[in-house]
Every structure is written in C-alpha cells, then in structure tokens.
N, C-alpha and C positions, 0 to 999 in steps of 0.2 A: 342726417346720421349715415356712415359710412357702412357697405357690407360687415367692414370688421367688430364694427360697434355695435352692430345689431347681433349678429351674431353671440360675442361676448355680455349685451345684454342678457340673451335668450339664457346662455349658459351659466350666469349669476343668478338669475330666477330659479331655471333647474335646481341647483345649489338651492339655495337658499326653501325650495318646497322641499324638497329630498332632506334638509337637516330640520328641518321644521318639523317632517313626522319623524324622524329617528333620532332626534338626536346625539347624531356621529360626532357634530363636532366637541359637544362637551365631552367624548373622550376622546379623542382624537387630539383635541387644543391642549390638555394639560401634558401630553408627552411629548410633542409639536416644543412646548415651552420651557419642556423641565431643564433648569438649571443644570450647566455643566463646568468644569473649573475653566476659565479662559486662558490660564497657563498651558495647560494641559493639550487644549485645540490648537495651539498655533505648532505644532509639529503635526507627524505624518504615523506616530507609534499608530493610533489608538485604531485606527481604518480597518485593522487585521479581521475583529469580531463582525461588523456590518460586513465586509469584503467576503468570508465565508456566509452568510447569509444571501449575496448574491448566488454564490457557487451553487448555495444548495436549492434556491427555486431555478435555476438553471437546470440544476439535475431533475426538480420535477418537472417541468416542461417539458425537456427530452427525454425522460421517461416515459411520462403519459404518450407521447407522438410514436416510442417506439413500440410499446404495447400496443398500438392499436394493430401492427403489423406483429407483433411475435407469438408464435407460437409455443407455451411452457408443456410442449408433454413430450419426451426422449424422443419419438419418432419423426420428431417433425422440427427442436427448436433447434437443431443445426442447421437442418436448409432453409429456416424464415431466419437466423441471420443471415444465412449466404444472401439470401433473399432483397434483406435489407441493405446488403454493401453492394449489389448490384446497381451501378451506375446504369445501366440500360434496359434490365428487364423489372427489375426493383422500384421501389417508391420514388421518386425524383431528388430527392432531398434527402435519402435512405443515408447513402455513406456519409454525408453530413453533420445525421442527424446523430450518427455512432462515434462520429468522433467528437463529437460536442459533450454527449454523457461521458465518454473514456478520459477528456481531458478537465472536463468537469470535475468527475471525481478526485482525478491528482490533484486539480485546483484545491478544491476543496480540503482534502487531508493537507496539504501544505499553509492552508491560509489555517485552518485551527490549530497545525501544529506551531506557529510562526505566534500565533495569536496567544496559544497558551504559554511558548516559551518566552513571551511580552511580559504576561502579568506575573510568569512565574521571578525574571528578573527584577520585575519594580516592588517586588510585595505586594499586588495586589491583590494578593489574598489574606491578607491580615485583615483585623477587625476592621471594619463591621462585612464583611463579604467575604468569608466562608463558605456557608450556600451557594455562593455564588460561582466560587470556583469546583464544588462539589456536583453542581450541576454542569458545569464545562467540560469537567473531566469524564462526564457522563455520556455527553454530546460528544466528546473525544473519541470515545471508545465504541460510540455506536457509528460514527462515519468510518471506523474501521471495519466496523461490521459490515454495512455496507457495500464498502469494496470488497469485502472477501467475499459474501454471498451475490454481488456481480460476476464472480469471476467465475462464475459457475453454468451462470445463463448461456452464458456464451455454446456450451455443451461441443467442446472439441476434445482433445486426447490432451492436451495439456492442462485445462481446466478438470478432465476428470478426474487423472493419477493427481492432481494438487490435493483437491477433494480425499480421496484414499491415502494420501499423506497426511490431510491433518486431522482424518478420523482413528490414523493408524495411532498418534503424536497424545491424540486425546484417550486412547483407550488405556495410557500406559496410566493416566493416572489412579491412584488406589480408591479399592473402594467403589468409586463412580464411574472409574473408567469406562466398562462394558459398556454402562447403560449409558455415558454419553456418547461416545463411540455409534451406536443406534441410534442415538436422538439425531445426532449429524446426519448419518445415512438414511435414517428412516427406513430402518432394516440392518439387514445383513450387512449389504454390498449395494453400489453405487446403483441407480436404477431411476425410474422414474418418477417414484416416491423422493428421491432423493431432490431433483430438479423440481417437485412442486415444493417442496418444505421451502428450496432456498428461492423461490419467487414469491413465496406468499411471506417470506420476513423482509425476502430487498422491497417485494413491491407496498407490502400492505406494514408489518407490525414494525419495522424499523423505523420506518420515516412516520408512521402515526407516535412511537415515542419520542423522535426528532420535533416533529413539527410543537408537541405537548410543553415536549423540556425549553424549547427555546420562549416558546412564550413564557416559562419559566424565568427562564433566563433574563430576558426582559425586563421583567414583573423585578424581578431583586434590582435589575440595572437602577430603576428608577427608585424603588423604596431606600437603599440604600446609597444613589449616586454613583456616580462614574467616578473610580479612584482619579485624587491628586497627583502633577508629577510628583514622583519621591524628592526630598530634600535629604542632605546629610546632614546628620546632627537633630531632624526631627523625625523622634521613632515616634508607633505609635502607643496610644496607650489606650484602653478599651475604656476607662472612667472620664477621659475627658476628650476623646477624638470627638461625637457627633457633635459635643456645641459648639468644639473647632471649626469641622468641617461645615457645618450650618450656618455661622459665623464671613467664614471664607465664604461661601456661595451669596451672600446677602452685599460682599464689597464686592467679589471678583464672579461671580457666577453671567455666564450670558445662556442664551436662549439656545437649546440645542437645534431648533431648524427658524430660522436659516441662517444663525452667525456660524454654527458651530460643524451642522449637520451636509456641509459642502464636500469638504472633504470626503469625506464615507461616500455620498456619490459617485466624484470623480472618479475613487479610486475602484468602485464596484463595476462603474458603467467599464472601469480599462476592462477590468478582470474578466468578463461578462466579451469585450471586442476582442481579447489577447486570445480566448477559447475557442470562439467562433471563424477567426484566422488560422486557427493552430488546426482546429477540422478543415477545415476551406484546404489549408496549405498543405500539410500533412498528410491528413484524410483519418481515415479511423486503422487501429492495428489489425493486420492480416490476420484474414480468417485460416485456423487449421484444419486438419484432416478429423474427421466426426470421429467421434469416441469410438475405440476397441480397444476392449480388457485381453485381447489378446495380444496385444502388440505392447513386449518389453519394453523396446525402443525410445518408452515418454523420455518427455525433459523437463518432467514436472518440475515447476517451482510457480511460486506467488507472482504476482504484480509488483512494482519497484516497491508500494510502501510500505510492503511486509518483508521483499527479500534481505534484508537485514539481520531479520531472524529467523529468517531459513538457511543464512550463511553462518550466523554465530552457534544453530544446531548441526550442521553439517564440519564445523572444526572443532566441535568437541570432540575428546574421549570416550569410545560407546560406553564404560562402565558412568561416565559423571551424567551421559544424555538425558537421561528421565530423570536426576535430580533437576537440571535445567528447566524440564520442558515445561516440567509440574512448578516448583519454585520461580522462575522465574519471571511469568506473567502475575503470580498473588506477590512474588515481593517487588515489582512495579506499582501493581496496584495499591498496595498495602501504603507505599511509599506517597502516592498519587492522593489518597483520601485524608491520611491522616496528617498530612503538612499543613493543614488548617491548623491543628493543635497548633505550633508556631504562631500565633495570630497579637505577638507584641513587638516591639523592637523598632529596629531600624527596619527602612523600605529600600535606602538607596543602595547601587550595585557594590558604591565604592565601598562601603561601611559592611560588605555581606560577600565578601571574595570567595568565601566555599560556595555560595549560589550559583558566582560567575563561573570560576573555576566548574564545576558539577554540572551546568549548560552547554561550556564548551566541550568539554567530556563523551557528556549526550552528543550532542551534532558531529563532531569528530567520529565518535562509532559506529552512529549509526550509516556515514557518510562513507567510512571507509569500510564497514562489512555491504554496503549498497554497492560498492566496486567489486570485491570479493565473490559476493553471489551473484553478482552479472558474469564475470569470467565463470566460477562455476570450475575451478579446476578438478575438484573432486566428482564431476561428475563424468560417466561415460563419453565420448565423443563420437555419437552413431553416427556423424557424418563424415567420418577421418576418410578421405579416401585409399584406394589401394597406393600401393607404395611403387615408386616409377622403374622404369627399367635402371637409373643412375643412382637412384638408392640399393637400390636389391646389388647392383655390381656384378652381377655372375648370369650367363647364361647355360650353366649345366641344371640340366631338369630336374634334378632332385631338388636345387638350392632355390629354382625359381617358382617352385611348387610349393615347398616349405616358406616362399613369402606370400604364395594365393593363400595357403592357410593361417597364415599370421593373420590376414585378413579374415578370412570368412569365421575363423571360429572366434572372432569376437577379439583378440589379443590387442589389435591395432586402437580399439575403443579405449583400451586405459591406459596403454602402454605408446610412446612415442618412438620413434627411430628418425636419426638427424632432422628432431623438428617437425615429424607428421604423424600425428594421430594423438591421444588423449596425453591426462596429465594425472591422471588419476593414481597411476601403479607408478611402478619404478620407470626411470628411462632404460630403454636396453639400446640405445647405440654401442657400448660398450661392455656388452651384457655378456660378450665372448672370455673376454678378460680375466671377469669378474668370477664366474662360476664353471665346472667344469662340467663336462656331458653328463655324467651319473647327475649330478646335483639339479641340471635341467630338469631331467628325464622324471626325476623326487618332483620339483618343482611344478610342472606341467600335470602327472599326474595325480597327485595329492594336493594341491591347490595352496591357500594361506591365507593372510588376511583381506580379506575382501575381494579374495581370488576364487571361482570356482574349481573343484577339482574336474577334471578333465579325463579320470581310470574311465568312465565309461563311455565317454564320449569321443573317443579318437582309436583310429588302428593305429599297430604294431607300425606298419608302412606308413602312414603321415604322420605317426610322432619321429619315426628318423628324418622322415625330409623337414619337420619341422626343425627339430634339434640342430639338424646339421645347417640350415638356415641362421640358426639364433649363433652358432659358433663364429659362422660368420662376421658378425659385430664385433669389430676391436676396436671401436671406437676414430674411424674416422669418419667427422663429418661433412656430410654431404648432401647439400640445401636439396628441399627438397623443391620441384620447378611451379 
C-alpha cells in the first residue's frame, strides 16, 4: 500500500470514528442530497445567494484578523488603522488584510443585491417562499447595516461628519427623531460612546443576526425547495403548486452536491480570488486626516453603496427633504415586505413587464445618482485652488487682492471662474455683466441661498477690492492652466 493510500485509509477511519459518535452525517447527507430542479442548475442565475455567503465568511475572517490589531476607543482607533495599513511598521499583511474586508463588503452588498434583484425578476417569491424572501430582505438590510456602521471604525473626518449627517437626517424624523438621533450618537454629539455603539453592532449584534437569519434562510431553502426556472403561461397557484413541484422533483430533481452544487463553488471560490487580488492590486482606500469637529472643511458623504441616497437627498427641494428622508426608506420598505402579498400568478419576466420595467428603473437610478454623488456638484470644493495670474488678467493691486480674497474667504469653494473652483453657486466668469456694483455689494453682504452673509465678516477696503475684482468678469474664458 502506497503513502497515499495509507494515509487516505487513516483519514476514512477518522471519518468514519468522528460521525460514529456525532452523527454529522445524518444531518449533513440530507442537505448534501436535497433535491433541486435540474432545469434550473444548468444556467449560472441561481450562484448569486451561495456567492454572497462566500463574501460574508470572508468578511468574518477579516474581521476577526483585524480586530486582533484594532483599537475601538476615539483615542487610539485612527492610529491602529494607520497602524494597520502600514506596509512596514504595521502587521505584515495589515494593508491586505483592509482591503480584503473593504472589498469584501462591496462584494457582498452587490452579490445580495444581484441576488435579490434574481428572485425578484423570476417570482420567486410567490407561494410557497414568502418567508423566504422576507428573510432575504432582512439579511438585505442588515448588510447595509453593516457597511454603514464600518464606515465609522475607520474614525477619520470624513467617517465622522457622515456619522453627524445621518444622525442630523434621523433626528428630523417626528416624534422619535430626538431620541433616535442619541440612539445613533449615543449622546449628544459624536464621541467615543459613539465609536463603541457602532463596533459592538458591526462587530458583535449585526452579524450575530446575520449569521441567525441565514441559517434561517437555509432552513426555508430546503423545506420549501429551491424555485423552478419560471415558465410562461405557467402561473402559480397556491392549492395546487407543492404536488406540482413534489411531482417535478421526483422526475427532474438531482442531487444538490455534487450534480448541482458545482456551480455555487466555482463561482464563490472566483469571488473569494477577484477580492483577494483587488486588495493585493489595489490595496485598501486611503486613510484620512483623524477626526476634528473643528474643521468645516469635511467632504462627508457615504460609501458607493449608499451614495445614491445621499445624492437623491442632496437634489431635493429643502422644503420636500424631510418628507423624503422620513418617507422614503418606510415606503421602500413597506414596498420590500409586503410584495409577498402578490404570492399568485405568473413568474416569468415576459408575462410581468411592470416587474422588468420597475428593476430597470431601480438600477438605472440608483446607477445614475451613484455618478451624481461621486461628482458631488453641490458640494463645497475645499480644494479649488487659487485662481492663476492668466485668470485673474490684471496686475493692478486692488484687482489682484480682490482675487487673494475670492479665494481665502471661501468664494472660490462654490463658485467657479473660467472653469476653477466649485459648482455649487452660480458661475461668475461673467458675473460682471450680469449685476451691477450696488447689487454685488447687496449680494456679498447680505448673502442668499446657501450663501453665507459676509456684513460681518469683511471691511469696507476688501469688499471694494473684492467688488471691483468680480466687475472684472465679462465673461471671457480663460482655461485655467
């Protein structure tokens, strides 16, 4: 007998003592074996649900690994991430191991949203798997959770003012507002209570109802079976779908590991290589400058798989904002829980065009306000810089003073000139044209919409050199270099 075959003896004994006192394999073999529709497995749909179950023991993994290195209390968890993405004073495997969780999680929120918007096109949430989708939509919304309470650990200036943004967002609501507002903060204002609430939900009470629900999850997979591909022309109907589908599984049913159960590996084990390259290649996102409430400056916004609805609250209306903010996460959800009701009918796309039509919809906006709140037009541009000597045009010292202060008192941040500086305000290349000195001078010091007033903030002497600067503009442009 060969080393290999002794060996593999040894390791069939193990086996076989090891299920002898436990008996694993009698639960193990019956989900190993359960029936799945053989139509259904020879395409590549159904991979999305295991494929996010990759993602998410990948996130524990690199979790646990980064915990062992992070410090959760305000004084210390910005410099144990710096800590940790230090390629040469840090853990060996530190910056690695951060970008493995950061693309983990996109993983992850893409694979369940891919996943959900699968079963929401085939119908597979009609009878008998209601629960089923009620628990998805569950698991949905806590891997949201997740990311948003990751984004916090991180404990820089842009994770803090986001934080202050969505406690600000939460307090508008009626009634509860206050007190959720404090539930977030844990407190007042942003602090170190704030930084343990959101590690003991990412690390401990989120993924403890994750880890719960999906066995959940599971648990129906099997009681009720893995949906049929949809056919056209057969809807379902709740009095006579299980002896159907019991029926089906007894001509067409195979073995979910290992006719069926292939697929779902290959395509776990990519997802699981494509993460681990995208850290290796990429590396994990730069660390910023540690939190201070003192510095206006932020550029708060979310992570990609919220800025969406950080761009569709940023181009509302301020009077419709708080009907949004409030309405329009309960009528998502509201939408998300009760489309079980619908649990008869057709399944296939063809025979369900407002389905299709309503998914393209969704991706289309969420796809185009994801471009929108990365540009970010409405926001300040702290980094505009000053304006060149071939802009400005003039070397008489009033005119070239009146453009140091376009700059320093903030102007250049929302306002542009031939192409540099924000997008926020009006353009004023042509700002000469348009309004006359007195209406400046109105303008400047009494301020407007989402203009601060400036009566107390400037002399008599910089508002003419500014003035006489902005007269300047008549509009011809001149790239800036």
């Amino acid at each position: 007998m060969g080393f290999f075959s002794r060996v593999g003896a040894l390791l069939k004994q193990a086996w076989e003592t090891f299920d002898d006192r436990t008996g694993v394999s009698h639960l193990i073999g019956p989900i190993m074996a359960h029936p799945v529709p053989e139509a259904g497995r020879k395409g590549w749909f159904y991979v999305f649900g295991s494929a996010t179950l990759f993602a998410f023991i990948v996130q524990v993994v690199s979790g646990i690994a980064l915990a062992t290195a992070y410090i959760p209390a305000s004084g210390e968890a910005f410099q144990s991430i710096r800590f940790i993405s230090d390629p040469v004073n840090g853990p060996t495997l530190g910056p690695i191991l951060r970008g493995i969780h950061n693309y983990g999680a996109s993983a992850m929120v893409v694979l369940i949203g891919v996943h959900a918007l699968r079963v929401f096109l085939m119908g597979s949430y009609k009878y008998p798997r209601e629960i089923s989708w009620l628990s998805g939509v569950v698991l949905l919304l806590l891997t949201l959770g997740m990311a948003f309470t990751g984004q916090l650990l991180r404990w820089d200036q842009t994770a803090f003012w986001s934080v202050i943004v969505a406690a600000e967002q939460a307090g508008r609501a009626p009634l509860v507002g206050p007190a959720l507002a404090q539930f977030i903060l844990g407190g007042s204002t942003v602090g170190g209570a704030t930084l343990s609430r959101f590690y003991a939900f990412h690390v401990f009470f989120i993924p403890a109802l994750i880890f719960g629900l999906i066995g959940f999850h599971l648990y129906m997979v099997l009681h009720v079976g893995i949906s049929e591909p949809p056919q056209a022309g057969r809807p379902v109907d709740p009095k006579t779908y299980r002896k159907w589908y019991h029926d089906l599984m007894q001509r067409e049913g195979i073995p979910f590991w290992p006719d069926a159960a292939w697929r779902d590996a290959i395509f776990g084990v990519l997802v699981v290589v494509v993460i681990v390259l995208l850290a290796i290649i990429i590396g994990p996102p730069a660390v910023d400058i540690p939190p201070d409430p003192t510095l206006l400056n932020a550029y708060p916004r979310p992570d990609w798989y919220l800025l969406w609805y950080f761009a569709a609250l940023a181009l509302l209306p301020p009077e419709s904002e708080d009907w949004v903010i409030i309405g329009g996460p309960l009528v998502l959800g509201l939408v998300l829980f009760l489309l079980p009701l619908a649990n008869r009918g057709e399944r296939h796309p063809k025979r369900r065009p407002w389905a299709v039509g309503l998914a393209i919809l969704v991706v289309l906006m969420i796809a185009s306000l994801s471009v929108v709140g990365q540009i970010s037009a409405w926001s300040p541009n702290f980094t505009a810089q000053p304006l060149s000597p071939q802009v400005v045009g003039s070397t008489e010292p009033a005119i070239v003073h009146g453009a140091q202060l376009y700059n320093s008192k903030g102007c250049q941040a929302c306002h542009a000139i031939s192409g540099s500086g924000g997008a926020r305000g009006p353009d004023l290349t042509a700002v000469g044209s348009r309004l006359t000195r007195d209406q400046l001078i109105w303008r400047i010091l009494n301020g407007g919409v989402n203009m601060p007033a400036f009566a107390n903030n400037i002399t008599p002497e910089d508002l003419t050199d500014l003035v006489d600067f902005l007269q300047t503009r008549r509009g011809t442009q001149v790239s800036a270099p």
